[in-house]
Each structure stands twice: as C-alpha cells, then as structure tokens.
C-alpha positions as CSV (number, residue, x, y, z in Angstrom):
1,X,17.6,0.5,42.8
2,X,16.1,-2.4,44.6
3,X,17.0,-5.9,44.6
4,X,16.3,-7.3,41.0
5,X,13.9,-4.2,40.6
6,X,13.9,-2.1,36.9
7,X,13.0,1.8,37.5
8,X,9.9,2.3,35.6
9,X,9.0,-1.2,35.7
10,X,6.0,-1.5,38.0
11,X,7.4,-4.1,40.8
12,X,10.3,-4.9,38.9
13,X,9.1,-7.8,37.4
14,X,11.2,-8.9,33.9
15,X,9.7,-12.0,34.0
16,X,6.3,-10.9,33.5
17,X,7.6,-8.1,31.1
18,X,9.2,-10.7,29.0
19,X,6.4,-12.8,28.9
20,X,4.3,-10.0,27.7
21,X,6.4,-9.2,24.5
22,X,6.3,-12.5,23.7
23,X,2.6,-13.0,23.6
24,X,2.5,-9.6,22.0
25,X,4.7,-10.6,19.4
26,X,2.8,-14.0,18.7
27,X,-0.5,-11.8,18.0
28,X,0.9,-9.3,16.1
29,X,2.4,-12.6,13.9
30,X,-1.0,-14.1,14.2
31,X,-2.8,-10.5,12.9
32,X,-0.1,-10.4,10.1
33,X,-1.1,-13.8,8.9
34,X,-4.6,-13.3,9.6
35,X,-4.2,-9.9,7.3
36,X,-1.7,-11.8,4.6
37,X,-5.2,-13.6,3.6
38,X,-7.6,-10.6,3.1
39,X,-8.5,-9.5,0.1
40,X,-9.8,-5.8,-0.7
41,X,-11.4,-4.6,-3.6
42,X,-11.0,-1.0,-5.2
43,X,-12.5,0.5,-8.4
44,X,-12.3,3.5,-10.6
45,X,-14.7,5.4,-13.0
46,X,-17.5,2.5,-12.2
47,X,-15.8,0.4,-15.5
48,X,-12.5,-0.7,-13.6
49,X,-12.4,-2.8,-10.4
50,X,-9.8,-5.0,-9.0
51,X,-8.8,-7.1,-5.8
52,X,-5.9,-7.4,-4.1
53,X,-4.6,-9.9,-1.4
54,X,-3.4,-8.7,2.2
55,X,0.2,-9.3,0.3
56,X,-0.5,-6.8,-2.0
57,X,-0.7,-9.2,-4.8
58,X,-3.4,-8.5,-7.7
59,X,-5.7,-11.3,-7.6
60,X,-8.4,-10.0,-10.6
61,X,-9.2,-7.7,-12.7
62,X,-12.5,-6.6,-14.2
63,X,-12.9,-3.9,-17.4
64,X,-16.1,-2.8,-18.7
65,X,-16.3,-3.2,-22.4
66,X,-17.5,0.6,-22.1
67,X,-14.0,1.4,-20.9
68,X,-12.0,0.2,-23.9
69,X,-11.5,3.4,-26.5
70,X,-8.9,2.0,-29.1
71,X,-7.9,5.9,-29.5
72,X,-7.6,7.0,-25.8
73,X,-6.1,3.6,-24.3
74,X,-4.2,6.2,-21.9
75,X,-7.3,7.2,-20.1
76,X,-8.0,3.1,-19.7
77,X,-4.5,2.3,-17.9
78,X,-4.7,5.6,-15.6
79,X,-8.1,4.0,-14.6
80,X,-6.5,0.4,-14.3
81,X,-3.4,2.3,-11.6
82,X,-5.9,4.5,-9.9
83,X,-8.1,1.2,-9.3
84,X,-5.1,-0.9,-8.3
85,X,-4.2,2.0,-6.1
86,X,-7.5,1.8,-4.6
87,X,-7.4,-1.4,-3.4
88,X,-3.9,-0.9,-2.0
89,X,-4.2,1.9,-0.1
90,X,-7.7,0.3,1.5
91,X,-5.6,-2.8,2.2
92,X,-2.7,-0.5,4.1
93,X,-5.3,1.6,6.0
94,X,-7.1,-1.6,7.1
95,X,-3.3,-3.3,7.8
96,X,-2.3,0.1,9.7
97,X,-5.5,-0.4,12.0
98,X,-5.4,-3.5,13.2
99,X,-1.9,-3.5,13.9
100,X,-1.8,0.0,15.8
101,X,-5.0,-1.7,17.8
102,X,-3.0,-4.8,18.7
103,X,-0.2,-2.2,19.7
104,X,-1.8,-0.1,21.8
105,X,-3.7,-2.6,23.8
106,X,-1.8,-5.0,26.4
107,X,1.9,-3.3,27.3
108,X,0.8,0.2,28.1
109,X,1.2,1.3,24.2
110,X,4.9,0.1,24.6
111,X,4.8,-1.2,21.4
C-alpha cells in the first residue's frame, strides 16, 4: 500500500473522504428536518380525509356527516385507519425518496 494511500480509495485521500461524510451527513440532517415539517394528506371512501405531519403525527381530521351510521360505526373507524394509513404510507414513500436521492448522489452511492 502506498504511503498514507487506502486501497479502493481513489488517490488515497481520507481527508477529502471525511469531509464528504460530513457534508453528507449535514444534508441528510437538513432533508430530515426539511421532511419533519411536511404535511401529507390521505383519504378513504371520499367522506374521510386526514393530514399528517412529516413526524407522523395526525394533525386533522375531516368526516362527512354522510359517513356517520349510528348502526355500522365499524365501517366509519375502518375508513378513519385506512385514511390515517393513507397519509402515512404517502408520507414514508415521499420520506423513502428523498432520502435514497440524497444517498445516491455525492459518495458514489456509499451511503
């Protein structure tokens, strides 16, 4: 190995290895933050919809009068979870995204 050279490390340079985690690591903090205040919306059955934070917090929550049947309240609350879910899962996705673009980009997909 050559003087203060890393096999596989193009030229052997730490230093400049180094320096790229850390800027990596600052944007993918910066992305996280930046993601932490997004808010997504899902809805089910078109008399359900909802919003959730980036922090997977439920923010609000909007039912149609049309939705409410005093004798199948059941079919309400699985429309309430499949709403909530909704939202979620559209928040991860998005989340899942911009992280695996930040990623791949900058250190070779290293990261």
């Amino acid at each position: 190995m050559a003087r203060g050279g890393f096999p596989g490390i193009p030229g052997g340079n730490m230093q400049q290895l180094m320096r790229q985690a850390q800027k990596m690591q600052q944007q993918m903090v910066q992305m996280q933050a930046e993601l932490d205040e997004r808010t997504y919306e899902g809805s089910a059955g078109g008399v359900v919809s909802c919003v959730v934070s980036g922090k997977r917090e439920l923010l609000s929550l909007t039912i149609k009068p049309e939705a409410v049947d005093p004798d199948d309240v059941e079919m309400l609350q699985d429309t309430i979870i499949a709403a909530v879910n909704d939202a979620l899962r559209k928040g991860e996705e998005t989340r899942e995204q911009e992280m695996s673009r930040l990623g791949g980009a900058g250190m070779g997909g290293l990261f």
